[in-house]
ZANU-526585 format. One record per residue: residue number from 1; x, y, z of N, C-alpha, C in turn. Coordinates in Angstrom, 3 decimals. Each point is the difference from the previous one (the first is absolute). Layout:
<rs>
+-----+----------+----------+----------+----------+----------+----------+----------+----------+----------+
! seq !      n_X !      n_Y !      n_Z !     ca_X !     ca_Y !     ca_Z !      c_X !      c_Y !      c_Z !
+-----+----------+----------+----------+----------+----------+----------+----------+----------+----------+
! NUM !        X !        Y !        Z !        X !        Y !        Z !        X !        Y !        Z !
...
+-----+----------+----------+----------+----------+----------+----------+----------+----------+----------+
</rs>
This chain:
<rs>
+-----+----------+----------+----------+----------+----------+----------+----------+----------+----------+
! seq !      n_X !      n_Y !      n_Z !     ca_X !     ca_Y !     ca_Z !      c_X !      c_Y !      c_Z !
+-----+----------+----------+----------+----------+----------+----------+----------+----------+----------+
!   1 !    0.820 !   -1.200 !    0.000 !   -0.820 !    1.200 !    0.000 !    0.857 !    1.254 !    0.000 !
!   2 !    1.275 !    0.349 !    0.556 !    0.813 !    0.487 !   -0.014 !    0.453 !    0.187 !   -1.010 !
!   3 !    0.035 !   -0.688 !   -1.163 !    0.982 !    0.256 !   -0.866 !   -1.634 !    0.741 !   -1.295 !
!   4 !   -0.989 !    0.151 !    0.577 !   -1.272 !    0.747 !   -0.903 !    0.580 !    1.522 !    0.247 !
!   5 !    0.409 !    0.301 !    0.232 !    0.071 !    2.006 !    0.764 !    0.357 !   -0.348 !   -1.167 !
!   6 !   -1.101 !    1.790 !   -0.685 !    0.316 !    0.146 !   -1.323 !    0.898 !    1.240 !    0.445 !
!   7 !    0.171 !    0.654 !   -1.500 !    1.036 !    0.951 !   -0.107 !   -0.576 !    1.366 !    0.413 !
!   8 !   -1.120 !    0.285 !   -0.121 !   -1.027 !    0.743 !    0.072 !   -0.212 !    0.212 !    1.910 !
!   9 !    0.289 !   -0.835 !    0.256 !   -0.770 !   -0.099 !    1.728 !    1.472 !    0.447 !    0.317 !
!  10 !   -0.388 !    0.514 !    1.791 !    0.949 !    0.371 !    0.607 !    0.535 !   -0.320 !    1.182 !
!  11 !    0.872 !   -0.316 !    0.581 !    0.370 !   -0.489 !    0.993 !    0.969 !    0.525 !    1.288 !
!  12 !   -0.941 !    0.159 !    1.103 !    0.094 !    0.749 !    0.839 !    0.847 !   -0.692 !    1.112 !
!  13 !    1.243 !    0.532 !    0.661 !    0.521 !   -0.646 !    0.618 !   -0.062 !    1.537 !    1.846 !
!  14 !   -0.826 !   -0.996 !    1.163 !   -0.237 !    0.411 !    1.095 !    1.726 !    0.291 !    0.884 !
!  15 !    0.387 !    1.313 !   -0.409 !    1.069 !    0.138 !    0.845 !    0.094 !   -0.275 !    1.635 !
!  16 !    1.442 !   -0.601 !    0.229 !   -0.253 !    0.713 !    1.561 !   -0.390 !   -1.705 !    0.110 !
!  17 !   -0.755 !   -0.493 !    1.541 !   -0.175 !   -1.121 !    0.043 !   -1.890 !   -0.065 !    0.247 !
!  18 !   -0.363 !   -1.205 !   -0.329 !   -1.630 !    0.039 !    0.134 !   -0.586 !   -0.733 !    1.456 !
!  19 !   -0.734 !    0.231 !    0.344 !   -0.848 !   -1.585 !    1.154 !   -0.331 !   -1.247 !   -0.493 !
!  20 !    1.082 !   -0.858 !   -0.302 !   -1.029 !   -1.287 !   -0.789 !   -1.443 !   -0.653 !    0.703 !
!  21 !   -0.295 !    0.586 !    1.011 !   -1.264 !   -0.732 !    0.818 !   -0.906 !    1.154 !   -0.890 !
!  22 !    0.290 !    0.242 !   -1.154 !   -1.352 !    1.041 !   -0.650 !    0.050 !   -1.260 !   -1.052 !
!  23 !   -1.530 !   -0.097 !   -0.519 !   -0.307 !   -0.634 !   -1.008 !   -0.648 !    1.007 !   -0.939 !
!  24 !   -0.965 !   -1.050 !   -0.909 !   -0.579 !    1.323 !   -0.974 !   -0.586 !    0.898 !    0.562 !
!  25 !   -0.509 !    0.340 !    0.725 !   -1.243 !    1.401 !    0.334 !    1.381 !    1.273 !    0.664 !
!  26 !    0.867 !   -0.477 !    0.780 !    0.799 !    0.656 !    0.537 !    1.343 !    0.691 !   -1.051 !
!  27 !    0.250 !   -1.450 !   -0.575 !    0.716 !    0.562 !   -1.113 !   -0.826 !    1.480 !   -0.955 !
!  28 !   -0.908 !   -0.606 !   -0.899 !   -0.495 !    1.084 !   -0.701 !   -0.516 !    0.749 !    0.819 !
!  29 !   -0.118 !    0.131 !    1.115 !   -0.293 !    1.673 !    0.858 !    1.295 !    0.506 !   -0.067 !
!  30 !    0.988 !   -0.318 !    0.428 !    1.117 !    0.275 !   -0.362 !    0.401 !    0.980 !   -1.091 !
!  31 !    0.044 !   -0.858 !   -1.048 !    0.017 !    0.471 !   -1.439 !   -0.713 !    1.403 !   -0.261 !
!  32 !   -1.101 !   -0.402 !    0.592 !   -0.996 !    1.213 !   -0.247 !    0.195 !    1.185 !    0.716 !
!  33 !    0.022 !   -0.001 !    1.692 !    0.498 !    0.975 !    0.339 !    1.109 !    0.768 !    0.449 !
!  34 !    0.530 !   -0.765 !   -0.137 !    1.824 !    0.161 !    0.382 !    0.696 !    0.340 !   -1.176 !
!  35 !   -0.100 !   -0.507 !   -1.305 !    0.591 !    0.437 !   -0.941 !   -1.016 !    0.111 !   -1.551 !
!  36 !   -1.313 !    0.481 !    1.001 !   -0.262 !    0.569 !   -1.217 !   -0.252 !   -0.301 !   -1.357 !
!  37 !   -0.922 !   -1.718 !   -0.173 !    0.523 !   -0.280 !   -1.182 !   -1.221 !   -0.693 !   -0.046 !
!  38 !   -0.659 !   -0.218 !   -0.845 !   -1.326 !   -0.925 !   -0.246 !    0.120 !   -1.733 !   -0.079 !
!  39 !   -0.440 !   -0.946 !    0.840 !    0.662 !   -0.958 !    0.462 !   -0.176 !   -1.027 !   -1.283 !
!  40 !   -1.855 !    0.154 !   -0.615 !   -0.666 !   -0.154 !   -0.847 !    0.740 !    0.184 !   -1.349 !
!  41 !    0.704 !    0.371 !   -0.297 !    0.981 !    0.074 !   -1.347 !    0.627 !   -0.803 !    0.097 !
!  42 !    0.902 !   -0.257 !   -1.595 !    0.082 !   -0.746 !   -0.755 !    1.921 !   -0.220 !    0.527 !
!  43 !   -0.034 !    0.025 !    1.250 !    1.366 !    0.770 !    0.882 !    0.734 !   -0.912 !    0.486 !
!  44 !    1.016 !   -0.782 !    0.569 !    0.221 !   -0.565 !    0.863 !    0.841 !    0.721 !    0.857 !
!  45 !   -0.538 !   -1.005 !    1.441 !    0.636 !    1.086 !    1.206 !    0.782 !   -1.211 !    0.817 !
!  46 !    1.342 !    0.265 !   -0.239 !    0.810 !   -0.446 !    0.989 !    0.973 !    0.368 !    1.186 !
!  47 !   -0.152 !   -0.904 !    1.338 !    0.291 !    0.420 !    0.807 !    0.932 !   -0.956 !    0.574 !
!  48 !    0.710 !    0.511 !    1.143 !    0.326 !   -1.228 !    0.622 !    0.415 !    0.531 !    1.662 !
!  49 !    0.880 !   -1.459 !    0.607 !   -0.297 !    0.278 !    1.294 !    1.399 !    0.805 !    0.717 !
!  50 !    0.013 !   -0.109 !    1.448 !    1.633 !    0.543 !    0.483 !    0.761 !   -0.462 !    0.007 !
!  51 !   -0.090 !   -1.118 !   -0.026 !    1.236 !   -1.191 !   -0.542 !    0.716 !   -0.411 !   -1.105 !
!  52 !   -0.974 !    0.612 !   -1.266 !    0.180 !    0.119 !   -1.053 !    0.092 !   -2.016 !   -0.781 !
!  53 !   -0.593 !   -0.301 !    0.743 !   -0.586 !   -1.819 !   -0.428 !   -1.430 !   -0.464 !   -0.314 !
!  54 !   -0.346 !    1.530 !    0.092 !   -1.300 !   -0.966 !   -0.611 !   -1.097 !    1.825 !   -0.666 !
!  55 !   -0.518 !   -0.970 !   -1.291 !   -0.684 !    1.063 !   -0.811 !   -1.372 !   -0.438 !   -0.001 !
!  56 !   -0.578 !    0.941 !   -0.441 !   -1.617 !    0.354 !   -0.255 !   -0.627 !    1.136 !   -1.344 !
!  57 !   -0.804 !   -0.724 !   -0.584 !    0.058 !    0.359 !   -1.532 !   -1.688 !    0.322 !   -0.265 !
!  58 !   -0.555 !    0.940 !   -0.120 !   -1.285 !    0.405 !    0.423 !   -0.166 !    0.300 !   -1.750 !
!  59 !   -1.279 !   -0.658 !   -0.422 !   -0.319 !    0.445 !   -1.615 !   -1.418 !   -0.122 !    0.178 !
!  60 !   -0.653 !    0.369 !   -0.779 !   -1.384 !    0.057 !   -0.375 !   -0.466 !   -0.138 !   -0.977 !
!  61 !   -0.964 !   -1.555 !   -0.657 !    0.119 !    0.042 !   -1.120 !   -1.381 !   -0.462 !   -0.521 !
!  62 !   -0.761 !    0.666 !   -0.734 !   -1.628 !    0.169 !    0.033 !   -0.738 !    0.051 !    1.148 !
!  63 !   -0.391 !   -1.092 !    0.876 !   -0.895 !    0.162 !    0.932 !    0.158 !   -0.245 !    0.899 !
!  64 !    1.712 !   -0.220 !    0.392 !    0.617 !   -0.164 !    1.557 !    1.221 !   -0.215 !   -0.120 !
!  65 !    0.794 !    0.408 !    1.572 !    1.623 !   -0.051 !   -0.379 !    0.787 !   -0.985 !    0.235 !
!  66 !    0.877 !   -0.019 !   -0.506 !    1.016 !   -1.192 !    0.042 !    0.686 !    0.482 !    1.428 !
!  67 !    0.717 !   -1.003 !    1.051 !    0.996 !    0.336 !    0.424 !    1.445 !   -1.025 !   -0.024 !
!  68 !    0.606 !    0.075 !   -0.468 !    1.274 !   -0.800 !    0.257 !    1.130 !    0.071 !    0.992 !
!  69 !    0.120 !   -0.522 !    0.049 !    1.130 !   -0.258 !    1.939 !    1.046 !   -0.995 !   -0.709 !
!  70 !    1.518 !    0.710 !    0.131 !    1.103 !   -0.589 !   -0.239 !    1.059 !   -0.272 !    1.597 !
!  71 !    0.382 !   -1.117 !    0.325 !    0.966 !    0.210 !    1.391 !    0.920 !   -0.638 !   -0.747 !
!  72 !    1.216 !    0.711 !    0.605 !    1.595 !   -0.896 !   -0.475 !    0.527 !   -0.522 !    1.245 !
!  73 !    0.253 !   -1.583 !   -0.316 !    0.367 !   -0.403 !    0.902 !    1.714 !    0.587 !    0.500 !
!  74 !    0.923 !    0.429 !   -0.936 !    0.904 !    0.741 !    0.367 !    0.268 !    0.570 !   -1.194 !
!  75 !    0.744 !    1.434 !    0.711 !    0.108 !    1.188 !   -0.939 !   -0.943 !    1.356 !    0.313 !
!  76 !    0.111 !    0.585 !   -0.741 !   -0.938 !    1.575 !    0.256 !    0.001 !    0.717 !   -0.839 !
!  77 !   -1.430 !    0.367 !   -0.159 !   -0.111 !    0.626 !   -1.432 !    0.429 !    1.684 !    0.175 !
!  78 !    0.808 !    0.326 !   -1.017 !    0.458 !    1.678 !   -0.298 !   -1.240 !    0.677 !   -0.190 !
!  79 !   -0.199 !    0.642 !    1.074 !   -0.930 !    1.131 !    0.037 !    0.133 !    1.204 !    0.017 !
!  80 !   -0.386 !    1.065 !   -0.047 !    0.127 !    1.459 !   -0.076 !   -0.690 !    0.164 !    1.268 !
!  81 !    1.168 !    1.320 !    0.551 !   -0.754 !    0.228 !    0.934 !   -0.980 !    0.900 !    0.322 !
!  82 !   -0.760 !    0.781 !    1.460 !   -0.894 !    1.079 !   -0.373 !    0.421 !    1.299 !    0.177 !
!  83 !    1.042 !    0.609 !   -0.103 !    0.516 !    0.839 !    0.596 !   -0.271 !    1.117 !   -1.089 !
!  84 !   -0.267 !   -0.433 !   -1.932 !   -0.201 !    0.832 !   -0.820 !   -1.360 !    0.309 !   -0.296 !
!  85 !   -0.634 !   -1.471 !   -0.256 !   -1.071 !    0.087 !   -0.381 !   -0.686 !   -1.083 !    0.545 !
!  86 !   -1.747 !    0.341 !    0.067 !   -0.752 !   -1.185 !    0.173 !   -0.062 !   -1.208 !   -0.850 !
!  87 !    0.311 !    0.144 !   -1.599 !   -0.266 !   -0.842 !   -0.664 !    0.827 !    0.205 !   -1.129 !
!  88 !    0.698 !   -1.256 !   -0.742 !    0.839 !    0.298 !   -0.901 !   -0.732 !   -0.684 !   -1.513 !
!  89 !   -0.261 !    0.342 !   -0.934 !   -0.370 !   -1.067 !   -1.368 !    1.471 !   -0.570 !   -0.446 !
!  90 !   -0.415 !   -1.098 !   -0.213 !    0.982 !   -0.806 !   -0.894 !   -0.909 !   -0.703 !   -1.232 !
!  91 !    1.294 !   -0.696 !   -0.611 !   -0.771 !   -0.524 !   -0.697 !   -0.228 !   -1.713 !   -0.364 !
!  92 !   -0.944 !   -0.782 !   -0.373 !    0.179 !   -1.653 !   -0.293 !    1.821 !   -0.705 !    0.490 !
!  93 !    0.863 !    0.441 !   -0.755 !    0.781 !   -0.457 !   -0.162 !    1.476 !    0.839 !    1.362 !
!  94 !   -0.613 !    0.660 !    0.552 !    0.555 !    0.414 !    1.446 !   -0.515 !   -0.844 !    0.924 !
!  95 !   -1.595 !    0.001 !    0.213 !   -0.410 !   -0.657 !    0.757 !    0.434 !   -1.858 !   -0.134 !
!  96 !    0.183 !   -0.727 !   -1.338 !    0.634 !   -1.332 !    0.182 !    1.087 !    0.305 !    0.614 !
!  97 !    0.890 !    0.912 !   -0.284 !    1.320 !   -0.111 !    0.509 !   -0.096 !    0.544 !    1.684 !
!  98 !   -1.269 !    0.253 !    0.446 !    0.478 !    0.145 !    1.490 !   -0.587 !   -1.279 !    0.697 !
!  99 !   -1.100 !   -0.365 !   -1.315 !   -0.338 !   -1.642 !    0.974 !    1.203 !   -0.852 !    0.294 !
! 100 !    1.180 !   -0.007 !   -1.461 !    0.818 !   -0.931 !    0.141 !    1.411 !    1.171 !    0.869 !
! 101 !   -0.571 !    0.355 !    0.625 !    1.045 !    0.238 !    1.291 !    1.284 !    1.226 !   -0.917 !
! 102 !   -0.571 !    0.477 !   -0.654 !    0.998 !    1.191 !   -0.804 !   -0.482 !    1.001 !    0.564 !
! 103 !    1.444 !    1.269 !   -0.205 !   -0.405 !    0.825 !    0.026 !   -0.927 !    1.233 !   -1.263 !
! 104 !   -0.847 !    0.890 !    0.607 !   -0.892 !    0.353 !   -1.069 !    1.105 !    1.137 !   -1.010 !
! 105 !    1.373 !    0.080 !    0.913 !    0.753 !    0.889 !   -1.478 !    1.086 !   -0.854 !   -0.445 !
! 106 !   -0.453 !   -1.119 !   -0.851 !    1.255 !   -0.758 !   -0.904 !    0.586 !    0.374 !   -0.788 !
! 107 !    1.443 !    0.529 !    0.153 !    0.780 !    0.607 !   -1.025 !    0.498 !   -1.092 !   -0.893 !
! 108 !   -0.265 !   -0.976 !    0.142 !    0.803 !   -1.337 !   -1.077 !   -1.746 !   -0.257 !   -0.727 !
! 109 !   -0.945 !    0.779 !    0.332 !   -1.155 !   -0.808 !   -0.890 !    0.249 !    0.473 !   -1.716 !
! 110 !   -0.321 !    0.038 !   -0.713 !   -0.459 !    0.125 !   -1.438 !   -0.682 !    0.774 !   -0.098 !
! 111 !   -0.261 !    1.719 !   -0.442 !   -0.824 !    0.758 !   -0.022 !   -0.983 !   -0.438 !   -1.069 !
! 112 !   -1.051 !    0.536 !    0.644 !   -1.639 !   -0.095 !   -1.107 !    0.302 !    0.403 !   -1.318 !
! 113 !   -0.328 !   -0.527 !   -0.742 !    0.198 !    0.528 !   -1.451 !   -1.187 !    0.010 !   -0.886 !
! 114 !   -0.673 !    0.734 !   -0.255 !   -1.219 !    0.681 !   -0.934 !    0.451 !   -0.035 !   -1.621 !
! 115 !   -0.313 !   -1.303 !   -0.707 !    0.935 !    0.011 !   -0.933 !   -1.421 !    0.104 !   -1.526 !
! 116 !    0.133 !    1.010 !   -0.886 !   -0.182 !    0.264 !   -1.072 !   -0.208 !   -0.200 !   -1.053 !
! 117 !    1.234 !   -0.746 !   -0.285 !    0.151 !   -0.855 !   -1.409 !    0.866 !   -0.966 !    0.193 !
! 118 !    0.407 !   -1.098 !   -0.604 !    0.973 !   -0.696 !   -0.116 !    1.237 !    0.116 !   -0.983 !
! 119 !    0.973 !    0.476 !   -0.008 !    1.040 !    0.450 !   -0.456 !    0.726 !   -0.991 !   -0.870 !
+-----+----------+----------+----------+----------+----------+----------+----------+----------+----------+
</rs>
């Protein structure tokens, strides 16, 4: 299901650390009044905890929301912290790379390429 985020949708990453004892109603209050963002869109909202081992992935998709819950049994996922902002966008291919335990600025990745024609 993870690998559906289209290019179009956006993906919201919850700076700072979250309460994992929030499920859906707490989460998208969250969303909604804390940062301001309509929970109901086409959005995903990720968060995670103070330990940085375990995530929570809040989507909404026609007539109710998904939630997904990731724990690592060891390791810790690179998070941003809250000290700038409430919420950072990334994009599909940031967010795999923080599931698989990367950081979200890879200087060895392969930049995006928007390609035209074939040469």
């Amino acid at each position: 299901m993870l690998s559906d985020i289209g290019l179009e949708q956006r993906v919201y990453l919850a700076c700072g650390s979250t309460d994992m004892r929030k499920s859906i109603d707490g989460l998208a209050a969250l969303v909604q009044e804390t940062f301001q963002l309509d929970p109901f869109s086409a959005c995903w909202f990720v968060f995670c905890n103070r330990q940085r081992d375990k995530l929570k992935i809040l989507y909404w998709q026609h007539n109710g929301f998904w939630l997904y819950y990731r724990r690592l049994e060891k390791g810790r996922f690179e998070w941003p912290d809250s000290s700038t902002d409430k919420t950072v966008i990334i994009s599909q291919r940031e967010l795999n790379w923080l599931l698989d335990g990367l950081s979200l600025t890879q200087r060895r990745a392969h930049p995006k390429v928007i390609a035209q024609k074939v040469v």
